[in-house]
SENUBA-118196 format. One record per atom (N, C-alpha, C): atom name; chain; residue number from 0; z, x, y. Coordinates in steps of 0.2 Angstrom, whole numbers, plus 5000, padded with zeros to 4 digits. Atoms other than C-alpha are relative to their C-alpha. Layout:
N
atom=CA chain=A n=NUM w=Z u=X v=Y .
...
//
This chain:
133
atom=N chain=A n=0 w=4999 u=5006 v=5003 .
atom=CA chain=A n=0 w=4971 u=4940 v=5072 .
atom=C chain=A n=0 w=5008 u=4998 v=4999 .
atom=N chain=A n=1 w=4994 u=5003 v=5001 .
atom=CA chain=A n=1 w=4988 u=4930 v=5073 .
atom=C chain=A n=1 w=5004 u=4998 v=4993 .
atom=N chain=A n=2 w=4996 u=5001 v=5007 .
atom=CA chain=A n=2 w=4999 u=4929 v=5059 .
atom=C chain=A n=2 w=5000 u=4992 v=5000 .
atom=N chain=A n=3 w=5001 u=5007 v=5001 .
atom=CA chain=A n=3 w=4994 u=4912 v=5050 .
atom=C chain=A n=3 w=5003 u=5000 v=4992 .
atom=N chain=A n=4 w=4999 u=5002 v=5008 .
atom=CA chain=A n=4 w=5006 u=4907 v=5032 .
atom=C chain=A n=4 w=4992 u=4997 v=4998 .
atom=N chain=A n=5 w=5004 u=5006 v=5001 .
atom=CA chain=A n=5 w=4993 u=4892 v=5030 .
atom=C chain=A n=5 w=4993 u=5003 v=4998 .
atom=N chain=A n=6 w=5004 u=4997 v=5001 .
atom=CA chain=A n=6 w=4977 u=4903 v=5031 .
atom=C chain=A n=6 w=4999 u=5004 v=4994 .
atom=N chain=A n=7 w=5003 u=4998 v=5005 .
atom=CA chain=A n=7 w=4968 u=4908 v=5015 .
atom=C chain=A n=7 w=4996 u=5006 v=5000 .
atom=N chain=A n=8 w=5004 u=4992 v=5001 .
atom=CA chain=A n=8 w=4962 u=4927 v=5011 .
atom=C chain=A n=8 w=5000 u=4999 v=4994 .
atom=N chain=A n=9 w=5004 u=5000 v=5009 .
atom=CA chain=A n=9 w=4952 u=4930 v=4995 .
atom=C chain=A n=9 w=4997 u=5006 v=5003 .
atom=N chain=A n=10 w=5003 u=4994 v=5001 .
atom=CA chain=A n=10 w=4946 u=4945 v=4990 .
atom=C chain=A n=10 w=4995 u=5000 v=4994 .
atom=N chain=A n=11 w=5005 u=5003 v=5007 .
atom=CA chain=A n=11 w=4931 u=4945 v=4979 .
atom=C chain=A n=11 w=4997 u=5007 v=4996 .
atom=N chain=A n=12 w=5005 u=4994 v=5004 .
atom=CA chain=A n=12 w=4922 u=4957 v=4967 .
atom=C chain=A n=12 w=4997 u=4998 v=4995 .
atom=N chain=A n=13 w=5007 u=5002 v=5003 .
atom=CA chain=A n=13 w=4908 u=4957 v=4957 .
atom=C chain=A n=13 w=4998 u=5002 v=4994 .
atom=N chain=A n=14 w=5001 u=5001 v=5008 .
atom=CA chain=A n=14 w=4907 u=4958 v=4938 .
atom=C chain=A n=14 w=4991 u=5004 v=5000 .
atom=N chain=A n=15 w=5006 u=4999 v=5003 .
atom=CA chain=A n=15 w=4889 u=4967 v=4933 .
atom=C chain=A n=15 w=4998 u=5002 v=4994 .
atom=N chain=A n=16 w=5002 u=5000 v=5007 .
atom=CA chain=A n=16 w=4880 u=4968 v=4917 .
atom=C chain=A n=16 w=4991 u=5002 v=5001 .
atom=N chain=A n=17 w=5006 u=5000 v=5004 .
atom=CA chain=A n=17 w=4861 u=4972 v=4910 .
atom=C chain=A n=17 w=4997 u=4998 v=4996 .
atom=N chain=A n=18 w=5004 u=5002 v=5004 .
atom=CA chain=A n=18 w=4849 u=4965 v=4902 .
atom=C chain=A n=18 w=4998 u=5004 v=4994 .
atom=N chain=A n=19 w=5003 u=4995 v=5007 .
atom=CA chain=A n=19 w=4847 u=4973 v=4883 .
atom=C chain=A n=19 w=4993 u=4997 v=4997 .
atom=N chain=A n=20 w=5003 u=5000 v=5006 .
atom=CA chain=A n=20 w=4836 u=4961 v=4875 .
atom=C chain=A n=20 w=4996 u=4995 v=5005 .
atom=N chain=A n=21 w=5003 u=5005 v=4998 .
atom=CA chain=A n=21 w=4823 u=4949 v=4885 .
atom=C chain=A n=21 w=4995 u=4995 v=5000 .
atom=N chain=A n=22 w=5006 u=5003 v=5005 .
atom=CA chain=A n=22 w=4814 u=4934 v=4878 .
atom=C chain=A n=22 w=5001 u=4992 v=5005 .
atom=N chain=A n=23 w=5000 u=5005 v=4996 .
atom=CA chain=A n=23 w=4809 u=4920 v=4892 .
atom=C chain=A n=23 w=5002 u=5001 v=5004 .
atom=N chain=A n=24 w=4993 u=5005 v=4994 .
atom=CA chain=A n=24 w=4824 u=4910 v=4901 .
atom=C chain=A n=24 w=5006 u=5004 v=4997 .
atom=N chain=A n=25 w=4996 u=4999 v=5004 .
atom=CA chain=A n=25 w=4833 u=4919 v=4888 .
atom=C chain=A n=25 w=5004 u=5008 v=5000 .
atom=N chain=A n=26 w=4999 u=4993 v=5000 .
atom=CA chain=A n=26 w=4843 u=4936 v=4888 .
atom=C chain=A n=26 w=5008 u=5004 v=4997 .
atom=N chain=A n=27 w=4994 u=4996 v=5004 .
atom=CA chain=A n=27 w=4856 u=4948 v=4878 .
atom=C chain=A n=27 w=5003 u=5003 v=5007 .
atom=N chain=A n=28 w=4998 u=4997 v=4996 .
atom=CA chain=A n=28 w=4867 u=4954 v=4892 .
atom=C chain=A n=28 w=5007 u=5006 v=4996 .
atom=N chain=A n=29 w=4993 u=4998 v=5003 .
atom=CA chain=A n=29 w=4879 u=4968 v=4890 .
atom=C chain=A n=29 w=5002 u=5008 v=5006 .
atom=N chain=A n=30 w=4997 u=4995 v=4996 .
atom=CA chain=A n=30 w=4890 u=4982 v=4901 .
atom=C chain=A n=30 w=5005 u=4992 v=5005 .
atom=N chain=A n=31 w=4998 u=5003 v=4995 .
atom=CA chain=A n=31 w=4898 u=4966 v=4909 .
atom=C chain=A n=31 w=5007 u=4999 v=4998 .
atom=N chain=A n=32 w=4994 u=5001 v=5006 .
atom=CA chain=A n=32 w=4912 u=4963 v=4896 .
atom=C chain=A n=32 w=5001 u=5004 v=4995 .
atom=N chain=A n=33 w=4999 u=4999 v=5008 .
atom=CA chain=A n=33 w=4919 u=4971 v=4881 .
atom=C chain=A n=33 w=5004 u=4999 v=4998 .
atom=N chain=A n=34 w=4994 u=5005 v=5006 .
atom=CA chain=A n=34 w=4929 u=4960 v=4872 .
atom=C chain=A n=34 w=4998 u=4993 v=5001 .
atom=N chain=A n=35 w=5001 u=5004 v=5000 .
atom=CA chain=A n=35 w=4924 u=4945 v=4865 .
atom=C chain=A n=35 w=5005 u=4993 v=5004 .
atom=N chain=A n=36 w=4994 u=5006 v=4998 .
atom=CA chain=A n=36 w=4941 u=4934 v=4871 .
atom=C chain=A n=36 w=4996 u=5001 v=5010 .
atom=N chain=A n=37 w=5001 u=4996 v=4992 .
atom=CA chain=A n=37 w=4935 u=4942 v=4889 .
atom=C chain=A n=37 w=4993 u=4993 v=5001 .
atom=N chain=A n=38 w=5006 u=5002 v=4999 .
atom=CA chain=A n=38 w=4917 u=4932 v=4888 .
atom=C chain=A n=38 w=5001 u=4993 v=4999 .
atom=N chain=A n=39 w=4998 u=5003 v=5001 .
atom=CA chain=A n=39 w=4926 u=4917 v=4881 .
atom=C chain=A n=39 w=5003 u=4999 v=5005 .
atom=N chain=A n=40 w=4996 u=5002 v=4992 .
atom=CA chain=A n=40 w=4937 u=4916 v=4898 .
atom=C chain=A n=40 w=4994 u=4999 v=5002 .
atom=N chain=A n=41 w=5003 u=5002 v=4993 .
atom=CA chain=A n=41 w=4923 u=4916 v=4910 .
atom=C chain=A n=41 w=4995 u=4997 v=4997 .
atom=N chain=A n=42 w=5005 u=5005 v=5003 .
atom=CA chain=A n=42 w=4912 u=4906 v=4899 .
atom=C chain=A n=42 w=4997 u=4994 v=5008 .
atom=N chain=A n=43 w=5003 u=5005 v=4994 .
atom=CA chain=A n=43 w=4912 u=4892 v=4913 .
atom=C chain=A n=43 w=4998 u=5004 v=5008 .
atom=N chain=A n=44 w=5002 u=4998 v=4993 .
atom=CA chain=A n=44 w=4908 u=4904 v=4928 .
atom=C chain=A n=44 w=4991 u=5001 v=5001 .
atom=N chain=A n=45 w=5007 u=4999 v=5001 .
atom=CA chain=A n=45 w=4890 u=4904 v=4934 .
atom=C chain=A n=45 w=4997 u=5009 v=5001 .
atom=N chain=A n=46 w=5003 u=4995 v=5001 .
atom=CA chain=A n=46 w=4880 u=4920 v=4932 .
atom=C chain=A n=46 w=4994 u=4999 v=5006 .
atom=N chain=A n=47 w=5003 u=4998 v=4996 .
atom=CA chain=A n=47 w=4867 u=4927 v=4944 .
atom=C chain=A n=47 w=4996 u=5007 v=4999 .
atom=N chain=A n=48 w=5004 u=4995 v=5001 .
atom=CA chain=A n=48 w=4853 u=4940 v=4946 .
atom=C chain=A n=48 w=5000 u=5003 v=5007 .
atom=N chain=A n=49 w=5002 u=4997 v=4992 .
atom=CA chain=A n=49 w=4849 u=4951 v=4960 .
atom=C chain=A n=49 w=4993 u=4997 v=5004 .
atom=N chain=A n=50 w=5006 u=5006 v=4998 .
atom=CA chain=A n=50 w=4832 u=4941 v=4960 .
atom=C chain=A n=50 w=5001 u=4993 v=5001 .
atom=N chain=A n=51 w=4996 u=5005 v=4996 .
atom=CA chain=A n=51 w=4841 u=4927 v=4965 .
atom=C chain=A n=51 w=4998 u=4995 v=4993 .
atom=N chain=A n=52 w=4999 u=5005 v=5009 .
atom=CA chain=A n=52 w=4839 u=4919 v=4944 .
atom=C chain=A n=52 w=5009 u=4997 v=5002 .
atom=N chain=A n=53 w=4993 u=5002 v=5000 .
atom=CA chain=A n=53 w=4853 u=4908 v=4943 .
atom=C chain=A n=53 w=5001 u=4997 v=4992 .
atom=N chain=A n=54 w=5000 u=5001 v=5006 .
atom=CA chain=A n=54 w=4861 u=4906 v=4924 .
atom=C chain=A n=54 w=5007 u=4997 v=4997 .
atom=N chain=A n=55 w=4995 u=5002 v=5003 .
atom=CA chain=A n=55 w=4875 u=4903 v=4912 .
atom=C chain=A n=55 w=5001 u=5003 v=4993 .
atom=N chain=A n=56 w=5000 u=4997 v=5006 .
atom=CA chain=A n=56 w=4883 u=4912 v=4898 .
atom=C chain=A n=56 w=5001 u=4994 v=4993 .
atom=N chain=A n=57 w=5001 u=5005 v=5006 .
atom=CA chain=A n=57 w=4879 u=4902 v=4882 .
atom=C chain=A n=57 w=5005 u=5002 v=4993 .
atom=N chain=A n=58 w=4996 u=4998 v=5007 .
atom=CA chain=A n=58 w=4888 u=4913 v=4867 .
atom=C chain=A n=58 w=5003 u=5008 v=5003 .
atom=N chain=A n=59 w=4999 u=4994 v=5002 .
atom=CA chain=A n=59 w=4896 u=4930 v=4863 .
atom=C chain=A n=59 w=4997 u=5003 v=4993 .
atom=N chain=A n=60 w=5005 u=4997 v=5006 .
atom=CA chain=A n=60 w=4886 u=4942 v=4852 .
atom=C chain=A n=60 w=5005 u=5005 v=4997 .
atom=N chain=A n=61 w=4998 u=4994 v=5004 .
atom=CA chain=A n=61 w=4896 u=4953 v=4840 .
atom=C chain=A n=61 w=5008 u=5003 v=5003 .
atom=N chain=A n=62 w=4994 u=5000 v=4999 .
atom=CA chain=A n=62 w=4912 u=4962 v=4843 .
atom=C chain=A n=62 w=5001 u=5008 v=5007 .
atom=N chain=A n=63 w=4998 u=4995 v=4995 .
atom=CA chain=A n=63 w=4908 u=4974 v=4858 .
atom=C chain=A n=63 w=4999 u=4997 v=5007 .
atom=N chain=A n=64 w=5002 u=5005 v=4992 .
atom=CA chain=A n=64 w=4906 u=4962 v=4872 .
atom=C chain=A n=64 w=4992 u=4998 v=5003 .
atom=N chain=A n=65 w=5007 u=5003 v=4999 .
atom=CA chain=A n=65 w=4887 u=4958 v=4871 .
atom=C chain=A n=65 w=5002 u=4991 v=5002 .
atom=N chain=A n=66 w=5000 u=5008 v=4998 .
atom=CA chain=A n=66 w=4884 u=4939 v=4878 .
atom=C chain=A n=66 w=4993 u=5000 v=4999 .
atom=N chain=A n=67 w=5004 u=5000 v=4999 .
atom=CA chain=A n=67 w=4870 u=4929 v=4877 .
atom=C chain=A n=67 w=4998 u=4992 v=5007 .
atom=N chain=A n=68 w=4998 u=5004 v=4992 .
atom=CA chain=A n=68 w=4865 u=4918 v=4894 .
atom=C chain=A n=68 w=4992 u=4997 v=5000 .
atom=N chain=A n=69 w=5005 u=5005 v=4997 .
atom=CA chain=A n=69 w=4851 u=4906 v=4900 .
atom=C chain=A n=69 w=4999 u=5000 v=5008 .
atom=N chain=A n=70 w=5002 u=5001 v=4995 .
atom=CA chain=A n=70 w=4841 u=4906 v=4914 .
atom=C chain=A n=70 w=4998 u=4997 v=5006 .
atom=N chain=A n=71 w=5004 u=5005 v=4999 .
atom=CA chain=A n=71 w=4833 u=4895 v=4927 .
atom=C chain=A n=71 w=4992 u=5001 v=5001 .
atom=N chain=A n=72 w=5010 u=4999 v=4999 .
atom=CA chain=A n=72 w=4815 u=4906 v=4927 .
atom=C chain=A n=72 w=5001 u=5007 v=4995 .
atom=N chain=A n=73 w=5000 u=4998 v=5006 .
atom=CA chain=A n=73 w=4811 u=4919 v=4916 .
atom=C chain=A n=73 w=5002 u=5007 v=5002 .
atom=N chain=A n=74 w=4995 u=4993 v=4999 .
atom=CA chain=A n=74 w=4822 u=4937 v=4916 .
atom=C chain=A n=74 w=4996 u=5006 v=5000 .
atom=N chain=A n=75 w=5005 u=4993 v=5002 .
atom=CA chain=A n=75 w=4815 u=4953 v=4918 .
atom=C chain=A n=75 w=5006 u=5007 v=4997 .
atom=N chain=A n=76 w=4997 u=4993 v=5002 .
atom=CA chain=A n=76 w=4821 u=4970 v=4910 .
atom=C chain=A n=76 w=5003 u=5002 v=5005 .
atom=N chain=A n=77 w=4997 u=4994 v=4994 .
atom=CA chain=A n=77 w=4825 u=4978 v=4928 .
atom=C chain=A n=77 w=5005 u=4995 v=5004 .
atom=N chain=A n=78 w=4997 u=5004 v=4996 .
atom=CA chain=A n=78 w=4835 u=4964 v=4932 .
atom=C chain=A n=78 w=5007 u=5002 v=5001 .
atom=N chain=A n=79 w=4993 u=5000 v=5001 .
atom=CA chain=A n=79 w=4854 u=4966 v=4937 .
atom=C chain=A n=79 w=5004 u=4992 v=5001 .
atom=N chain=A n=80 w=4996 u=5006 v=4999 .
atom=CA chain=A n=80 w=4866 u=4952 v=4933 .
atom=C chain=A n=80 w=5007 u=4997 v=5003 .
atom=N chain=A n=81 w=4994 u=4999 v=4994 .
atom=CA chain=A n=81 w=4881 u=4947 v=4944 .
atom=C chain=A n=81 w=5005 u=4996 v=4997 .
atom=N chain=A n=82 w=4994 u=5006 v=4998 .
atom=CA chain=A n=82 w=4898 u=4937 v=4944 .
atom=C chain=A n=82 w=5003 u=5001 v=5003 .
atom=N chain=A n=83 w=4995 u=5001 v=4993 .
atom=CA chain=A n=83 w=4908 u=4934 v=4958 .
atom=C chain=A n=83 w=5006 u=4996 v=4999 .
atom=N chain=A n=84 w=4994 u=5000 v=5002 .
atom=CA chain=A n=84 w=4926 u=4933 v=4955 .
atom=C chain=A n=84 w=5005 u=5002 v=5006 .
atom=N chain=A n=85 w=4996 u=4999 v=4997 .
atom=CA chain=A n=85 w=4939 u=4929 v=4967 .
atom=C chain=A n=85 w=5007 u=4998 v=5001 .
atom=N chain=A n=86 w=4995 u=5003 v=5001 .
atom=CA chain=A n=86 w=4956 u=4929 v=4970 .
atom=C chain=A n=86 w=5003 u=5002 v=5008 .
atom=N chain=A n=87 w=4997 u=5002 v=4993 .
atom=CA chain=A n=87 w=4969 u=4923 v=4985 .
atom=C chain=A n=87 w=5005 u=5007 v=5001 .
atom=N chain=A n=88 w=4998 u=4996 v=5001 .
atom=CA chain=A n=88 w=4977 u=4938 v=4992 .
atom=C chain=A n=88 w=5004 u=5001 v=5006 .
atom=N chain=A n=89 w=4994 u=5001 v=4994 .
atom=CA chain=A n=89 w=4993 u=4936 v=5004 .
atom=C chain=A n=89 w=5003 u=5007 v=5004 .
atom=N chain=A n=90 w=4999 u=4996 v=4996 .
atom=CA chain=A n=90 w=4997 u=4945 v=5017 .
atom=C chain=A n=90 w=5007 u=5005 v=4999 .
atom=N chain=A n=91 w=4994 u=4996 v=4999 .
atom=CA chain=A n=91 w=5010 u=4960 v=5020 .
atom=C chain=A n=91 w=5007 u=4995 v=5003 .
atom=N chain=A n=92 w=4997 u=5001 v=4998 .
atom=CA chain=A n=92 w=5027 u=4954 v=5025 .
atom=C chain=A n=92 w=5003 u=5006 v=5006 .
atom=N chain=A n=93 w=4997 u=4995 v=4995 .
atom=CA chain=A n=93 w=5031 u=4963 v=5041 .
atom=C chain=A n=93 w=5004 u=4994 v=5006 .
atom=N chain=A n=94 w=4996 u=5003 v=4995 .
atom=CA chain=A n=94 w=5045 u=4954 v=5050 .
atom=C chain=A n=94 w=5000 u=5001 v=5007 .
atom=N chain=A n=95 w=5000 u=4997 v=4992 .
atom=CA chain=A n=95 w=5042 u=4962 v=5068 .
atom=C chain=A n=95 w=4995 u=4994 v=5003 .
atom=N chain=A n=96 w=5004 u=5004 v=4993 .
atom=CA chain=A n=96 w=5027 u=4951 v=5069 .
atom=C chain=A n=96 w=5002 u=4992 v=5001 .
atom=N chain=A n=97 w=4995 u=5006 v=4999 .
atom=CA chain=A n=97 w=5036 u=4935 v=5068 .
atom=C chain=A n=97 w=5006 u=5000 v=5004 .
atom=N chain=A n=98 w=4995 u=4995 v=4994 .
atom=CA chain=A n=98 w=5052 u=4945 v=5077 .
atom=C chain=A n=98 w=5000 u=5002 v=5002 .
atom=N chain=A n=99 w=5001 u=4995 v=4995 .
atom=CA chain=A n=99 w=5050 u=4953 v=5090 .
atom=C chain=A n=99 w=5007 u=5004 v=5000 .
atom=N chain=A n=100 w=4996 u=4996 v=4997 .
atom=CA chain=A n=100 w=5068 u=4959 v=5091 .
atom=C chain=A n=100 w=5003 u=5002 v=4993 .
atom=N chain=A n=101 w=4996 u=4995 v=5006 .
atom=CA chain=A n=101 w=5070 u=4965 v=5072 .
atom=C chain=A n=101 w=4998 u=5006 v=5001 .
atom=N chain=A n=102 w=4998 u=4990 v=4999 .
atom=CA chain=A n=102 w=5073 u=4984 v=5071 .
atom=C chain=A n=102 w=4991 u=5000 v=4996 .
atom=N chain=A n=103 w=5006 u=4997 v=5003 .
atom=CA chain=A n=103 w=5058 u=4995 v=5064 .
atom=C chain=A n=103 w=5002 u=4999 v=4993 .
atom=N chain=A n=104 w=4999 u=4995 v=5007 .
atom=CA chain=A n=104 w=5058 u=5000 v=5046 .
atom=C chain=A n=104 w=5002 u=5005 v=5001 .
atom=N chain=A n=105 w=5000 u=4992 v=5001 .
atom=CA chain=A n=105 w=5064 u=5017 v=5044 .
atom=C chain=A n=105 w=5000 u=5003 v=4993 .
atom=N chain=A n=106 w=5001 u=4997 v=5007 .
atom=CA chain=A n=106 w=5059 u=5027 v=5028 .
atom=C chain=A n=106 w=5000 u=5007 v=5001 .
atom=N chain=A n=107 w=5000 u=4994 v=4999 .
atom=CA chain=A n=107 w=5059 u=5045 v=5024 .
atom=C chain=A n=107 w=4993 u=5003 v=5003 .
atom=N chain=A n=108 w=5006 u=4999 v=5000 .
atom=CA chain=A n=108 w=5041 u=5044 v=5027 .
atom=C chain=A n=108 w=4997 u=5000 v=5007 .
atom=N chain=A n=109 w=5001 u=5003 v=4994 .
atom=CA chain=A n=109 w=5042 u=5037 v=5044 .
atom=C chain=A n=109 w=5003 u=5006 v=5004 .
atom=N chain=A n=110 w=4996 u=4995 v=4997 .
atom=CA chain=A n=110 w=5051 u=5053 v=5050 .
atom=C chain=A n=110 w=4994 u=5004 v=5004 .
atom=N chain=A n=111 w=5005 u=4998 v=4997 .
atom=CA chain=A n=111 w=5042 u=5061 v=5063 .
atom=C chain=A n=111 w=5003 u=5006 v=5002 .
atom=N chain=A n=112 w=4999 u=4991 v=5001 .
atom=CA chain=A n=112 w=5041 u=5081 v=5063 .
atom=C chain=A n=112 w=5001 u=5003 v=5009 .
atom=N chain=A n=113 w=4998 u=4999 v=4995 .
atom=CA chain=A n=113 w=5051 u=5088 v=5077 .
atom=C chain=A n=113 w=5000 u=5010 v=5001 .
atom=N chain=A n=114 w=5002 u=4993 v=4999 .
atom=CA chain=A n=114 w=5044 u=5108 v=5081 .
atom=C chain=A n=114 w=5010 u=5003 v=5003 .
atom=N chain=A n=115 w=4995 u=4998 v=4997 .
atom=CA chain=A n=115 w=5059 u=5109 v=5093 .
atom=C chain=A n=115 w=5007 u=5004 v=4995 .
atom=N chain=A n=116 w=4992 u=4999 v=5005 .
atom=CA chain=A n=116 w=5073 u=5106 v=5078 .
atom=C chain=A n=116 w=4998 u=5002 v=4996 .
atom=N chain=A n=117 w=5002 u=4995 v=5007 .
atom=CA chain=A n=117 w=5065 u=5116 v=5066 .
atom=C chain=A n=117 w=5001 u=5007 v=5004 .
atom=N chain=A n=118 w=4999 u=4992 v=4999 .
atom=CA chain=A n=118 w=5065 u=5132 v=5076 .
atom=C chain=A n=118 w=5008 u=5003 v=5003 .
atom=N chain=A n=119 w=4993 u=4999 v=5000 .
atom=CA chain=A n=119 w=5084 u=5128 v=5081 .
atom=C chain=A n=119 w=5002 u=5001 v=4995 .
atom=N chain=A n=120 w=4997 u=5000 v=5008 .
atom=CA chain=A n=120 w=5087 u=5127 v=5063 .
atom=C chain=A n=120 w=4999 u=5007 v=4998 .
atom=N chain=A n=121 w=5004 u=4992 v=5004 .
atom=CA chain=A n=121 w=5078 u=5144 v=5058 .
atom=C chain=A n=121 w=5005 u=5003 v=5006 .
atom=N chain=A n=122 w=4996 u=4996 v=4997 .
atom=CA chain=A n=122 w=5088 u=5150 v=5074 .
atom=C chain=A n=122 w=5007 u=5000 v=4999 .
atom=N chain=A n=123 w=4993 u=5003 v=5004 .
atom=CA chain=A n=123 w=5104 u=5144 v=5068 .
atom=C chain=A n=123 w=5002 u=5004 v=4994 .
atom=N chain=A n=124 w=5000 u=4995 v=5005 .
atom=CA chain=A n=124 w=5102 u=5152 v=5051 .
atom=C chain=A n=124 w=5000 u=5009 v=4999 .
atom=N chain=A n=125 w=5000 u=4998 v=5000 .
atom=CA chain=A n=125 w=5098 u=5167 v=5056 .
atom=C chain=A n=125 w=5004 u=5003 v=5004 .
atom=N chain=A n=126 w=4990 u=4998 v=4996 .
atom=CA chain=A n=126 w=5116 u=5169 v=5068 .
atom=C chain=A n=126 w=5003 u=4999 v=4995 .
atom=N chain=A n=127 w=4997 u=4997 v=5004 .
atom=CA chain=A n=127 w=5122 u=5167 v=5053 .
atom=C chain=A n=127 w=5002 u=5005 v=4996 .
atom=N chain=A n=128 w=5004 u=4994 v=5001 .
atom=CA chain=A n=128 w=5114 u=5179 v=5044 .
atom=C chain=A n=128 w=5005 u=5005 v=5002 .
atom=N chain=A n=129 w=4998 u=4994 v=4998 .
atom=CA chain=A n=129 w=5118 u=5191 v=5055 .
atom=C chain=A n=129 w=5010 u=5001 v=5001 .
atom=N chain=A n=130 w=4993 u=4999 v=4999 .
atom=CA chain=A n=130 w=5138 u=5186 v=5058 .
atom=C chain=A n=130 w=5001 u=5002 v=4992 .
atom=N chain=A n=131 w=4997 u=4997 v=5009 .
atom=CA chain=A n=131 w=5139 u=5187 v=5037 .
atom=C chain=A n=131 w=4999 u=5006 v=4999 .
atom=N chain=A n=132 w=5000 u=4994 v=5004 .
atom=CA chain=A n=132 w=5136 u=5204 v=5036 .
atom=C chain=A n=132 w=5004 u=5005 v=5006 .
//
């Protein structure tokens, strides 16, 4: 893929929750948040089931991140509940692929292990050795 500023990358993941308490369209969720302000943010995002229910968070329930949400059919106990949350995610800056004639990077990490100069070095050390005594 060609290096494009303009082009939009999003990265997504998916918020999940349980069903604790089920009554109709109606249902107590919880494991999705635990903090009241948290459920109060995403108030306006829509919610989702694995069974393809589609809902909305209506309240917060108490002070450990319980919510309550509204369905469009009626929720079951074994349901799981989703939210889908994305955010834009820009690419690495590597100037080579825009310059072809900038230098590498060099890091200490980028050093490549050379057999040859390691056994000159131990050979080296041990003419020492031997002339100091």
């Amino acid at each position: 893929m060609p290096p494009n500023p303009l082009k939009v990358i999003l990265k997504r993941i998916i918020l999940t929750g349980y069903p604790l308490r089920c009554h109709k369209k109606k249902g107590v969720i919880r494991y999705m948040f635990f903090e009241p302000k948290d459920i109060k943010y995403f108030k306006p995002v829509e919610v989702f089931t694995k069974n393809g229910l589609k809902g909305h968070i209506r309240a917060s329930l108490g002070t450990h991140g319980l919510m309550k949400c509204t369905f469009n059919d009626f929720l079951k106990q074994n349901d799981v509940i989703c939210m889908p949350l994305y955010r834009r995610v820009f690419p690495t800056w590597f100037e080579r692929s825009w310059n072809p004639d900038a230098a590498l990077p060099v890091s200490d990490k980028d050093e490549v292990y050379d057999a040859e100069a390691e056994k000159q070095a131990i050979e080296e050390t041990k003419d020492q050795d031997i002339n100091d005594e």
